[in-house]
C-alpha positions in Angstrom: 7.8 -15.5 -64.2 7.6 -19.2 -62.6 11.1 -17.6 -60.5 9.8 -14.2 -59.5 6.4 -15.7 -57.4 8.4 -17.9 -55.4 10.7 -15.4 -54.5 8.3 -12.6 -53.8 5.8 -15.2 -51.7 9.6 -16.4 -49.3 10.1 -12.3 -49.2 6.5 -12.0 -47.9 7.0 -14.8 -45.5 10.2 -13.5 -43.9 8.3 -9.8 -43.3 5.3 -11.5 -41.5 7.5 -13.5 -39.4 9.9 -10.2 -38.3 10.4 -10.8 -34.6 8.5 -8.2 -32.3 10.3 -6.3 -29.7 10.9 -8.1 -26.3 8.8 -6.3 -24.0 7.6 -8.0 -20.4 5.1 -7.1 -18.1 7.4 -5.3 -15.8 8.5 -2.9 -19.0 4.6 -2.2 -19.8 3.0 -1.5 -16.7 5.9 -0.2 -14.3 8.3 2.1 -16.2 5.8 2.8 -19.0 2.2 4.1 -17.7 2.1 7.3 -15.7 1.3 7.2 -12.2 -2.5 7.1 -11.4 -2.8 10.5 -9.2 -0.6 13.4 -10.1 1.4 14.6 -7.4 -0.3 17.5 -6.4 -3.3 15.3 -6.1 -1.4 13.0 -3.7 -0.1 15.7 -1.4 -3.5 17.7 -1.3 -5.4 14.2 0.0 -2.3 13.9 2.7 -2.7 17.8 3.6 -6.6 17.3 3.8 -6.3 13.9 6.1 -3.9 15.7 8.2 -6.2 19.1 8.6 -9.3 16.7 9.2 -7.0 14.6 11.9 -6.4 17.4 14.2 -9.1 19.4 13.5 -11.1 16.1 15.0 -8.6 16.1 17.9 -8.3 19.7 19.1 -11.2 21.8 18.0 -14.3 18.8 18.2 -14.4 19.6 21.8 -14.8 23.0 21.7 -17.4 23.0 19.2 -19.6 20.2 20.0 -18.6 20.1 24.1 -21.4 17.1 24.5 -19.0 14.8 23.0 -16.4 15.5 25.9 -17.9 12.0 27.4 -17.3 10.2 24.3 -14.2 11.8 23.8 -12.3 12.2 27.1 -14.4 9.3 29.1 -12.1 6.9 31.0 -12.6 4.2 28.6 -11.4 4.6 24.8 -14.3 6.3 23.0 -14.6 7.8 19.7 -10.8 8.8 18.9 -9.6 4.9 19.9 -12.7 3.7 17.8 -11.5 5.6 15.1 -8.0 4.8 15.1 -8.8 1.3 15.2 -11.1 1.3 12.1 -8.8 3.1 10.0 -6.2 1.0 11.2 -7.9 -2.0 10.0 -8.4 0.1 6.5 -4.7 0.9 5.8 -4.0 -2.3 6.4 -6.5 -3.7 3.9 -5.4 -1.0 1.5 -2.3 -2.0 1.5 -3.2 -6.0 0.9 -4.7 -5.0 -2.2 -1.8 -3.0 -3.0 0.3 -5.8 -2.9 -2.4 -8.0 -4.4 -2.4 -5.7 -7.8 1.0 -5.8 -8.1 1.6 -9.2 -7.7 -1.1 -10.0 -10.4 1.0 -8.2 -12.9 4.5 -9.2 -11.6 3.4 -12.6 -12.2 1.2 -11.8 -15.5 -2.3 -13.1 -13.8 -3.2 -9.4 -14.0 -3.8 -10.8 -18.0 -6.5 -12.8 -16.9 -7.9 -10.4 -14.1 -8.4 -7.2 -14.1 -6.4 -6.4 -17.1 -2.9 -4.8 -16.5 -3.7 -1.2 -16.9 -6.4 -1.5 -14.9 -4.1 -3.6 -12.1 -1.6 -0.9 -12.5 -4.0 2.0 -11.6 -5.5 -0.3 -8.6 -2.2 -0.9 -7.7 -1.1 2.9 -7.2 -4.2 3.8 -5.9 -4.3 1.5 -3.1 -0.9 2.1 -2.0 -1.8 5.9 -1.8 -4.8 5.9 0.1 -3.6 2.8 2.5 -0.9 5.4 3.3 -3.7 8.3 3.9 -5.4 6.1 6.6 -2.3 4.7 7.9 -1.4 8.8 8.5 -5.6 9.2 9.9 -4.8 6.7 12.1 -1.9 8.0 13.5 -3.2 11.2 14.2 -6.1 10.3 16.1 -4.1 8.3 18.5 -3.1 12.0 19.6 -6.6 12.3 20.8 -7.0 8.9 22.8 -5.7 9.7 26.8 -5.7 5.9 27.2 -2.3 5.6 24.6 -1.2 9.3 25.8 1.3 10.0 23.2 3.4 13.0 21.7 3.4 13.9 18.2 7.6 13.1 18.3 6.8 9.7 19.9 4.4 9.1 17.3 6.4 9.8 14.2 9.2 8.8 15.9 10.3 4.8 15.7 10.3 3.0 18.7 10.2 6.6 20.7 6.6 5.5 22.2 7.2 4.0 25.7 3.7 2.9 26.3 1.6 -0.2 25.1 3.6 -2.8 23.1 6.7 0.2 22.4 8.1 -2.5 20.3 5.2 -3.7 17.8 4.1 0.3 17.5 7.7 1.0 16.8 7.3 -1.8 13.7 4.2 -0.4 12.7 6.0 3.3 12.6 8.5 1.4 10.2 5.7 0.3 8.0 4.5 3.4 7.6 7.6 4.8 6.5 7.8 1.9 4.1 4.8 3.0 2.8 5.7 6.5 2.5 8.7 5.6 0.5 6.9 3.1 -1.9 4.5 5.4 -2.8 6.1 8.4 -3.5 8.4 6.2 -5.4 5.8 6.1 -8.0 7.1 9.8 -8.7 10.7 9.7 -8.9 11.3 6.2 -10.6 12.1 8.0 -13.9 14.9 9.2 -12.0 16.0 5.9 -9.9 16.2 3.7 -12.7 14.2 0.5 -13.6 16.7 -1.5 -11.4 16.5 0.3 -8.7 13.0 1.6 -8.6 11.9 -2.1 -8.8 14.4 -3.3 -5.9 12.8 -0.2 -3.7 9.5 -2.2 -4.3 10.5 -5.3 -2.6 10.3 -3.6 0.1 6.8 -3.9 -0.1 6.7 -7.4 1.3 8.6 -5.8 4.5 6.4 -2.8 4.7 3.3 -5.5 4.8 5.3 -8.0 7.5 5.6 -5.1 9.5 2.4 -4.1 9.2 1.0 -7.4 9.4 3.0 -8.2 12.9 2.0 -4.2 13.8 -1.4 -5.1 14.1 -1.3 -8.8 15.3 0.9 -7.6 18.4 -0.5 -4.6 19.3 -3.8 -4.3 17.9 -6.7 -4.6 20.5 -9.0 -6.7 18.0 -6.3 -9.4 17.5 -8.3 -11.7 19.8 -11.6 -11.5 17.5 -12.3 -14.1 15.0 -13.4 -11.9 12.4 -9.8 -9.9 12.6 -7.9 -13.1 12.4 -9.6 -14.3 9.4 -8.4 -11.3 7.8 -5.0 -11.4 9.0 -5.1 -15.5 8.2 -6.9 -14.8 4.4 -4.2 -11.6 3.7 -1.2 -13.4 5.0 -1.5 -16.6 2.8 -2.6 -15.0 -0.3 0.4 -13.3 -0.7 2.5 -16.2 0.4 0.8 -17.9 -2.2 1.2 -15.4 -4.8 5.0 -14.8 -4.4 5.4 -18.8 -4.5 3.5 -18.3 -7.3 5.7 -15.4 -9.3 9.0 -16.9 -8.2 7.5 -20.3 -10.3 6.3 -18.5 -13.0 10.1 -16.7 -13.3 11.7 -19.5 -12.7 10.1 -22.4 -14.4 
């Protein structure tokens, strides 16, 4: 009897102290969860921004005609203010995108807001910075001050009017984040590797964007915008310095 204990108590020991399976945060939240918005969702809310965009453009004259001085007036009215607000959205849309998945790349999503939660935020940030990004293109069709084409404007670098070059950056970036997000979608199908390498190109997408709107953006010059562009900018410097420490130390 005083031989069995011991050996039943060291058989005990060994079972509670089985290993776990290695999983990491990437594993979890990326290649696990679903995405946040099924895909039918997604394309309705691009469908319903687009409608909306040129419905605004081409048919708000003819039914309200006392707008034509706010619309058509020779200084940019209400399509340029809108452009330029939802502008300024998409961008902060897709700063928190990057935010959230930065928090769980580098496992700080733990502390805040939890990773599920992060991952959701995550998707759904990148989706609807991408419907604003596509609002804002559209009602630049409606400005006469930036008189452009529907080819120039989804066309890279085909606008030949103010700042060609910085627009044609912030065309890329919106491809970027066209790509990125319907990637949530297909990355059963890509691969873990390769799904996550498409995702570094999130930190282009965002340069782009970032240089897009410094450039050629008509608020650059107020203090409020580069406080933005200043707070946005560093924090995700900081939290990629941050991740590649975590990784690699």
């Amino acid at each position: 009897m005083t031989n069995v204990e011991p050996t039943s108590e060291l058989h005990t020991a060994k079972v509670q102290r089985a290993p776990r399976p290695v999983t990491t945060p990437d594993t979890d939240l990326f290649t696990a969860m679903p995405p946040a918005m099924a895909l039918h969702e997604v394309i309705l809310l691009l469908l319903g921004v687009s409608v909306g965009a040129l419905a605004a453009v081409i048919m708000l004259p003819t039914w309200l005609p006392g707008l034509s001085a706010s619309l058509f007036g020779e200084a940019p009215k209400a399509y340029w203010q809108l452009a330029r607000s939802s502008a300024m959205i998409a961008y902060a849309l897709l700063w928190c995108a990057m935010v959230f998945g930065l928090l769980m790349s580098n496992r700080m999503a733990r502390v805040w807001p939890g990773g599920p939660l992060a991952f959701d935020l995550h998707q759904h940030t990148s989706l609807l910075g991408l419907a604003f990004a596509l609002f804002h293109a559209l009602m630049l069709l409606g400005d006469h001050y930036i008189a452009t084409t529907p080819a120039q404007l989804f066309t890279p670098f085909a606008y030949s009017g103010h700042a060609p070059f910085w627009v044609g950056l912030g065309q890329v970036a919106f491809y970027g984040m066209a790509l990125i997000g319907m990637s949530f979608y297909v990355k059963d199908r890509l691969g873990r590797r390769v799904w996550q390498w498409l995702h570094l190109l999130g930190y282009v997408t965002f340069l782009l964007a970032l240089v897009h709107g410094i450039m050629s953006g008509t608020d650059s010059g107020n203090l409020w915008v580069q406080v933005i562009y200043w707070i946005s900018g560093g924090s995700i410097l900081f939290l990629s310095v941050y991740r590649v420490l975590v990784r690699h130390f």
